[in-house]
N, C-alpha and C positions, 0 to 999 in steps of 0.2 A: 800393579806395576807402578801405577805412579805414585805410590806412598813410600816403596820402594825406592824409585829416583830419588824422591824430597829428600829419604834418609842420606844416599849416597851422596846430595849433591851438599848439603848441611854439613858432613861431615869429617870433608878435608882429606880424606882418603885420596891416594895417588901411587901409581905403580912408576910415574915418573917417565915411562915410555907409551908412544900412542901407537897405536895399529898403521898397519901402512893402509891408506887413505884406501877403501874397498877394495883394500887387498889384492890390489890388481899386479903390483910385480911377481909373487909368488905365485898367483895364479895361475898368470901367464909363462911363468916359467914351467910351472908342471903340465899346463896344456902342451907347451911344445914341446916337452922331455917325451911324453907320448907318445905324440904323434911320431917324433924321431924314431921313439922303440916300435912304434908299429912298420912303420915303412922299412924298418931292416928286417923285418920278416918275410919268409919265402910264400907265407902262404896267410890270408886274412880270415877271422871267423866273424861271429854277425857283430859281435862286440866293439871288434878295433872298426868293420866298417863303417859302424854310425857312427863313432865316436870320431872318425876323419871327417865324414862330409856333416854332422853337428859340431865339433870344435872350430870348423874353417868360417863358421856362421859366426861363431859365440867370441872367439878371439877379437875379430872388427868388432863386437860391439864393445867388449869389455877396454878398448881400444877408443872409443869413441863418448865414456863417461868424462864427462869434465869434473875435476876434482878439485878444481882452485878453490872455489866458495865452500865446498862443503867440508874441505881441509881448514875452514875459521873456524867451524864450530867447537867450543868447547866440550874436554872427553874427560872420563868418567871409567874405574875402576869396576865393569860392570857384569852383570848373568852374562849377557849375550848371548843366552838361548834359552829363554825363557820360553817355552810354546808346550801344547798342551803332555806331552810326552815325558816332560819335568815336573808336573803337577800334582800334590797329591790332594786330591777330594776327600772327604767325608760327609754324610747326608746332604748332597749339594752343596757345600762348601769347601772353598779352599784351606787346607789346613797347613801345606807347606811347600816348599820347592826346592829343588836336590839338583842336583849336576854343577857346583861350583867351579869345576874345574878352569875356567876362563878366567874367572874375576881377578887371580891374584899375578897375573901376568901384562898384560895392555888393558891399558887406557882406550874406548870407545865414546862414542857421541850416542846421547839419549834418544837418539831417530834409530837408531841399527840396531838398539834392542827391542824398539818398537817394530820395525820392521819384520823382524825376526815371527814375534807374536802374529801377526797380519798374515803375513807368507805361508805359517804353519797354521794359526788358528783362525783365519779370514777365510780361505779359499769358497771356491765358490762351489756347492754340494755336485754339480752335475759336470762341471768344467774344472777340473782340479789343474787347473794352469792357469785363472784367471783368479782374483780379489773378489770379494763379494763386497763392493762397494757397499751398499746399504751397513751391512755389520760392521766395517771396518769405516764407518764415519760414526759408527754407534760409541765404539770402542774408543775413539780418539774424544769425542764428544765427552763420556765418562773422564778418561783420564784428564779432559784438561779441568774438570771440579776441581782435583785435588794437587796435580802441578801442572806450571806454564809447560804450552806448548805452541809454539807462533804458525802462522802460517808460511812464513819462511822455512821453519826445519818441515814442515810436513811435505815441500816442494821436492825434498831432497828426498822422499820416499822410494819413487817407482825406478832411482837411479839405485841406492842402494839394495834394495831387492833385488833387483835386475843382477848386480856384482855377486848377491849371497847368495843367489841360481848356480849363476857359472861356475861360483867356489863348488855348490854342492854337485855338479855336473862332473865339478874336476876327480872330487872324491868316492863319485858313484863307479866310475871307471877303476881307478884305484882300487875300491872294492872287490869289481867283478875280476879282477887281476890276482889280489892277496888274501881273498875268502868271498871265494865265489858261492860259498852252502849259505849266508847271509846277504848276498850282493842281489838286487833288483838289474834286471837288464834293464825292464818298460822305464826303467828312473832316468836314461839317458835321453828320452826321444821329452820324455814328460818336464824336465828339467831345462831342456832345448825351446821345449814350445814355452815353456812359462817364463822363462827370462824374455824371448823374444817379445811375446805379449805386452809385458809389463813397457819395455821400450817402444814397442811402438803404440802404446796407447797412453803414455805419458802425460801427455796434455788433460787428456778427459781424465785422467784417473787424479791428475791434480786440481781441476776444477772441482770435482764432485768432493773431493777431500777438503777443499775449503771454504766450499760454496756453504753461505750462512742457512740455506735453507733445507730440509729434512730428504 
């Protein structure tokens, strides 16, 4: 990944439009489009009722990311979903990565692809709503060998996580709505509990991510 960046950020590439800052307007637009369709209904299945008392959670907080600083950092024409489900291996090695579909559209920040990786390839084996802190300081550790990576953008991690939850909460629902034979129900409650997580342990998850020591 970060050989990756080096290329990207070397190379002057620009889509000339940036993402709306973790994507909190459209997010929150489709949370409430929702919620509105669910509440005109005469009668609720298990679906719409998590998705009321888990959105009413997830709205405040996606409501409570401050975006001013993390709206400076400079963006980048990038994967932005780089995690292991785009990978291709051979004899224990990475040979390639597929699903371009993002890159040639908005402009991201080198933290949200990181993020991305962390969220899908960090999780923690027995708690899959939490970071497996140890790996995911391994992982950052590696990348910064081959490009910068400050402890300022890494501050901005467990808020952008936190936003690419919610989006993914937005569109699990979506899912079980417009192909339910592929839709997870457990991804609403599991999706709920890991963004909250990630918010409320904020602090320790930025100390342990910059802390100089192992």
């Amino acid at each position: 990944m970060a050989i990756y960046h080096k290329i990207i950020v070397n190379s002057g590439l620009n889509n000339k439009h940036g993402s709306e800052v973790f994507c909190r307007k459209p997010v929150l637009e489709d949370l409430e489009k929702f919620r509105a369709q669910i509440l005109e209904k005469n009668k609720l299945d298990g679906k719409d009722r998590i998705f009321l008392k888990e959105s009413s959670i997830l709205i405040t907080l996606m409501k409570s990311l401050d975006a001013n600083e993390y709206s400076k950092l400079p963006a980048y024409p990038l994967h932005r979903d780089i995690n292991p489900e785009n990978m291709l291996w051979k004899n224990k090695k990475l040979v390639g990565l597929i699903d371009f579909e993002n890159t040639g559209t908005l402009n991201d920040t080198l933290i949200k692809d990181i993020s991305i990786m962390l969220q899908y390839g960090r999780r923690d084996k027995k708690q899959k709503h939490k970071l497996d802190l140890k790996l995911a300081k391994f992982f950052l550790n590696e990348y910064k060998k081959t490009w910068t990576l400050t402890d300022k953008e890494i501050q901005f991690l467990p808020d952008v996580i936190t936003a690419g939850v919610i989006e993914d909460f937005a569109y699990a629902y979506w899912m079980l709505v417009n192909d339910p034979k592929r839709a997870k129900l457990y991804r609403l409650k599991l999706y709920s509990k890991t963004a909250q997580w990630y918010h409320r342990n904020k602090q320790e998850i930025i100390k342990k991510l910059t802390s100089k020591k192992d």
